[in-house]
Structure formats: structure tokens, C-alpha cells
N, C-alpha and C positions, 0 to 999 in steps of 0.2 A: 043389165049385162050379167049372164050368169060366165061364172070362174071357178076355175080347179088350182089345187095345188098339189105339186109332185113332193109326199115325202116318204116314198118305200126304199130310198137308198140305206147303204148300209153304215154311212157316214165311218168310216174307218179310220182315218186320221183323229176324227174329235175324242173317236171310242177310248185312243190310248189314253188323252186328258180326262175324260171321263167316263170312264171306266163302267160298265153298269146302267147308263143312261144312253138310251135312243137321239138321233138327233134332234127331230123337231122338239123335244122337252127340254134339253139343255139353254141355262138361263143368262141372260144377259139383261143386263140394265131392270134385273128383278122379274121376267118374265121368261117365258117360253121363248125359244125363236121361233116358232110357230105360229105365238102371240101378235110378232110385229107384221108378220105377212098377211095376217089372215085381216090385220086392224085395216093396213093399206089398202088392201083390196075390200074390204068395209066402206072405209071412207072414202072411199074413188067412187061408191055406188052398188059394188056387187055385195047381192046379201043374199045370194044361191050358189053356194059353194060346195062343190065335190073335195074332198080330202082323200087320196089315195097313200094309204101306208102299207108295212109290210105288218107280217103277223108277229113282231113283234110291238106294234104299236097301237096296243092294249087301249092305255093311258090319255091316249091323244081323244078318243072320242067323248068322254066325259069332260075333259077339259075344258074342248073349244064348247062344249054346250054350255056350259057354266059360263065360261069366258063372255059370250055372244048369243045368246039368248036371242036376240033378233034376228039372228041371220038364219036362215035354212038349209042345214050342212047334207050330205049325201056321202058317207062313210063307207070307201071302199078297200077291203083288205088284200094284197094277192102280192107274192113275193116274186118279182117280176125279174126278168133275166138281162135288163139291159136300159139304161136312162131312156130312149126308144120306145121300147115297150111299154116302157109307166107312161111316157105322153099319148101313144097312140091309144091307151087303153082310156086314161082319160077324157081323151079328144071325143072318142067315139060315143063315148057315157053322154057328155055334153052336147053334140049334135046331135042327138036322140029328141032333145028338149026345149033347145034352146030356140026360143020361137020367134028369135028375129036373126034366126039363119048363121050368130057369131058369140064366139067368146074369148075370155081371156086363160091364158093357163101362167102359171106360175111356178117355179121352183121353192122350197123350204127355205134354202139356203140365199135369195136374194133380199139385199135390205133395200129398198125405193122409195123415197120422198111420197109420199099420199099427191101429191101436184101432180110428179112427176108420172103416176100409175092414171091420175086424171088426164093428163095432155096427152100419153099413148094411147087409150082408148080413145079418145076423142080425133084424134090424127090420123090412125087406124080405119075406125068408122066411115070418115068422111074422104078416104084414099078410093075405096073401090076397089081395095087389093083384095088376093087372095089367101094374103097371112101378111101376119109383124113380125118382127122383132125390135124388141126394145136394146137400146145402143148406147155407150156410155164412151167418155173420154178417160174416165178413169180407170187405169190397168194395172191389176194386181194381183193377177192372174198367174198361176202356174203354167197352163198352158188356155191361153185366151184365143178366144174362136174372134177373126179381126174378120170385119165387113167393109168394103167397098162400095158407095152408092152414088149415084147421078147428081142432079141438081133439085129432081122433085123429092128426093127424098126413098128413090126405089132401089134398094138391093141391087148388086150388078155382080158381085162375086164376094163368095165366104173361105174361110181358110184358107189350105194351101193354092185357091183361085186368088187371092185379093192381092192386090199390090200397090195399090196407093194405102192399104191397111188404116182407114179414116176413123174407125171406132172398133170396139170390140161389145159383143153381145153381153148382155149383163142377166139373163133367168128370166124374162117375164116376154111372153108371145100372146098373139094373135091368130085367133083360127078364123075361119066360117066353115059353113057346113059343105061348101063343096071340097075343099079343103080335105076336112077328114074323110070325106066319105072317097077321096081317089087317095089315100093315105095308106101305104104299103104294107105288106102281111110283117108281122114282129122279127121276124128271121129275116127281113130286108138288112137290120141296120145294128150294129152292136151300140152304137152312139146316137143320140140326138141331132149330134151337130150334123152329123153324117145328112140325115134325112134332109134338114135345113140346106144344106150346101146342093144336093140332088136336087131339089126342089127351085133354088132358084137357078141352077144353069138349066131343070130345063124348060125355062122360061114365065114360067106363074110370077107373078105380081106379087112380091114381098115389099114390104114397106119398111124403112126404117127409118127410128126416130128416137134419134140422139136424146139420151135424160140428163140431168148435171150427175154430180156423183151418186155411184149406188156400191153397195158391197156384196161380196162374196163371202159368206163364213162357208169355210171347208175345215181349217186349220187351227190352234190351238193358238198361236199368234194373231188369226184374226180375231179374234173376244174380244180385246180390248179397245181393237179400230172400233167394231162394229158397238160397243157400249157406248162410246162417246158420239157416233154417227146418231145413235138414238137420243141421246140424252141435250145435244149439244146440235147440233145441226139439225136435226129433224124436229126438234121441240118436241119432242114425246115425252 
């Protein structure tokens, strides 16, 4: 299973705590956050990974090379005008390649259980859907995109559509290549969520599949959830 992860955001909140330093570098529990995402998605299996930054993330490419030496990264720079835009650009990189038609894309900013990143692709794969998203009970969100889904586990309405509000998305998705390749010109969508919520009213097979707890680093308050998430809960 090759996998992307999205870090060309401009992380503005973390910037005021640390001042000088890019997101994905900024360290927890002794590592990069970048560190913990890229290990997950390592140890679930993907070891063909795109890395999407903006021009200022110099640093990150020597890193992860150092860091992961086995894995085969695909380092792309472009300072991209919308969370949207970074996943479409990635999607499209990935279905160029990915020769059994699916992949996983990833946000910087989500911390998930290595289980948990194993049992969504694997539930994914064997749905038949035309995308995932990964789903969490844990909300701790500023403003959390809540999903709605049936009994087999399929998407039925995202954001202001959902109303039984059963889970909220936690950063880690599921493509395939049909998927991206009917996947909207960058000017469709200012937001991610945007596309995600378009996509399943109008009617494509989204899958979702609740993980135990996963975190969001956005904020300067969340470091010390997300250190002890690592250290403590995740055994890393």
C-alpha cells in the first residue's frame, strides 16, 4: 500500500509556541511530529511514501531519509493554496503509481495507533468502497467534521449533513484510483472537508471505520496530550 502525507500547511497556531520551526519538525516525546506519522504508516506496511511540504520545508527531506532509510519517499514541494489542494495534488501523484489501483493519504498533524492505521486499511480494502475515512470517538476538536454512518460501516452524511453525529474524522483517508481521477479541479474546494462531504451526498461509497483514540496536534496545549499519547498509550 503506497501513502502520502500532507505537510505544506502553514501550522499558525504552533508557529506562535514555536517560533522559527515548521510543523512537521516540531518535537514531541523526542522526535519530529513527522516522525510519529511516517513510523505508523511504516509499520501498517507502507514503505512508498510521498511527503508533500511547503518551500519552507527544507529540513524535512533529509530527515525522514535518515530517519527511514528503508522506506522510499517521493519529496514534493509546492505551496499550495488550500488543505484541498495539498490532498488533490497528492492523490493525483499516487494514482499515477499505485499499481493496485488504492492508497492511503495522511495529514502531519494526526497521531494513530500503528493497529489502528493496520485495521483501516484493511477494512477499506476489503469494503469495495470508493474512498475512507478514518473515524474516531475521541473529540477534541475545535471545529470537528462529525460523520454519520449505516450499519455496514458506509458514510451517509458529513458535517452540517450529519445528525445522529456517530464519530468525527480524525486525518487519515482512503483513495483509489477512480477516486482521484473524478477528483475536482483545486478551485472546486477551499477545504478538504468540503470535497469529503460533496463526495459522499453525491452518492460514491465512502467507508467509515471508527479507530480507538487518535489526536490532533494543531495547538500549543495539544504537546503534552499528544507526548503522553506516544509514550504511554501507544508504547512508542
Amino acid at each position: 500500500m503506497k501513502a502520502g502525507i500532507i505537510a505544506a500547511g502553514e501550522g499558525s497556531r504552533l508557529s506562535k509556541s514555536h517560533p522559527g520551526q515548521i510543523k512537521p519538525m516540531i518535537n514531541i516525546a523526542a522526535k519530529p511530529l513527522i516522525y510519529w506519522v511516517v513510523g505508523g504508516l511504516r509499520s501498517a506496511g507502507c514503505k512508498d511514501i510521498v511527503v508533500l511540504t511547503n518551500s519552507r520545508g527544507d529540513a524535512v527531506a533529509p530527515y525522514l531519509s535518515s530517519a527511514f532509510p528503508d522506506v522510499k519517499f517521493d519529496f514534493v514541494t509546492a505551496d499550495t493554496a488550500s488543505s484541498f489542494e495539498s490532498f488533490r495534488l497528492v492523490s493525483k501523484r499516487l494514482a499515477e503509481t499505485a499499481t493496485n489501483g488504492e492508497f492511503v493519504v495522511s495529514t502531519v498533524d494526526a497521531l494513530i495507533k500503528t493497529d489502528d492505521v493496520e485495521r483501516f486499511i484493511k477494512e477499506c480494502r476489503g469494503s469495495n468502497a470508493d474512498a475512507g475515512l478514518a473515524l474516531t470517538l475521541h473529540v477534541d476538536d475545535e471545529k470537528p467534521l462529525w460523520a454519520d454512518a449505516d450499519a455496514n460501516g458506509r458514510i451517509t452524511a458529513l458535517g452540517a449533513d450529519a445528525k445522529r453525529k456517530d464519530a468525527v474524522t480524525c486525518g487519515l483517508y482512503y483513495m483509489t484510483r477512480k477516486a482521484a481521477t473524478d477528483i475536482p479541479q483545486a478551485e472546486r474546494h477551499s477545504r478538504l472537508r468540503d470535497f469529503f462531504q460533496e463526495l459522499v451526498a453525491s452518492g460514491a461509497v465512502v467507508k467509515g471505520v471508527i479507530l480507538s483514540k487518535s489526536l490532533d496536534v494543531d495547538r500549543p496545549e495539544d504537546l503534552g496530550a499528544a507526548e503522553s499519547f506516544l509514550t504511554t498509550e501507544t508504547k512508542r
